[in-house]
Steps between C-alpha positions, in 0.01 A plus 500: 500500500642382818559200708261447825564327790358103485318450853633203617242199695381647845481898350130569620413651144530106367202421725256780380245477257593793248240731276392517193592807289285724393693705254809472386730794501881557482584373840279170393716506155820573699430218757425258211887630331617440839382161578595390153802586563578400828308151359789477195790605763396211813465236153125456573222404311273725684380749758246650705440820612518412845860355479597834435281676784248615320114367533388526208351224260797476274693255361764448245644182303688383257617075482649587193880347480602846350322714743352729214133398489353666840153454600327796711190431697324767687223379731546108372260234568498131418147432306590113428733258593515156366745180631752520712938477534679460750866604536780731652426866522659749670450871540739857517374552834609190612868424368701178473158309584311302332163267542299280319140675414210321356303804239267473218720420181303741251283805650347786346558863615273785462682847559560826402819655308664811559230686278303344730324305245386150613632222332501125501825266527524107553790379648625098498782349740790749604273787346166388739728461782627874461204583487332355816813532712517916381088534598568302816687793579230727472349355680730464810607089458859404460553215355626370766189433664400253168860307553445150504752336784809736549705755332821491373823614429569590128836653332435775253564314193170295595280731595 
């Protein structure tokens, strides 16, 4: 496993839509290690492919206060989504910001594991907002461009 490189907001590769996988093979399984990794080491609660340069449909999370419980998504798309929350977010690409985001509070993922083998998973407040945040990734949106009014400065013990 190693640590990649977080693209930071105005990187071009944060703008581009990114591709679905096909097959997954070690450098899939390796980039998965890696972004875990790189997730756990930045204290995040998830990334995208494309935050570490690569455009492909993959995203990893874990809101879990102990970090052990990941969640890998290949090729990830939001089937339902159902009320709504609105509160801070911020993203690895874009430290010591934050911005208040309005997202669904529970949605339901379809997606595929790394056998690729599709699964289900529904996801409710800080889990649903991983989730749409990581696939607005994918699909070239930074938060950023959802923030309601401005963004703002935040230490590392609040983010």
């Amino acid at each position: 496993m190693a640590l990649r490189r977080i693209r930071r907001l105005g990187d071009p590769v944060l703008q581009k839509v990114s591709k679905p996988v096909t097959e997954v093979n070690h450098k899939i399984v390796d980039l998965v290690h890696d972004m875990l990794e790189t997730m756990y080491t930045a204290n995040g609660v998830g990334l995208a492919a494309p935050q570490v340069g690569v455009l492909k449909r993959i995203v990893v999370v874990d809101v879990t206060p102990e970090g052990n419980q990941p969640i890998v998504m290949i090729n990830p798309e939001i089937i339902a989504a159902e009320g709504s929350q609105t509160g801070d977010e911020g993203c690895l690409s874009v430290p010591g910001m934050a911005g208040t985001v309005t997202r669904p509070n529970e949605v339901t993922v379809r997606a595929y594991d790394l056998s690729m083998k599709p699964f289900e998973i529904k996801g409710t407040e800080l889990l649903a907002r991983a989730f749409c945040h990581e696939i607005d990734h994918l699909d070239g949106i930074v938060y950023v461009e959802k923030v309601e009014g401005r963004l703002h400065e935040v230490n590392a013990e609040e983010s």
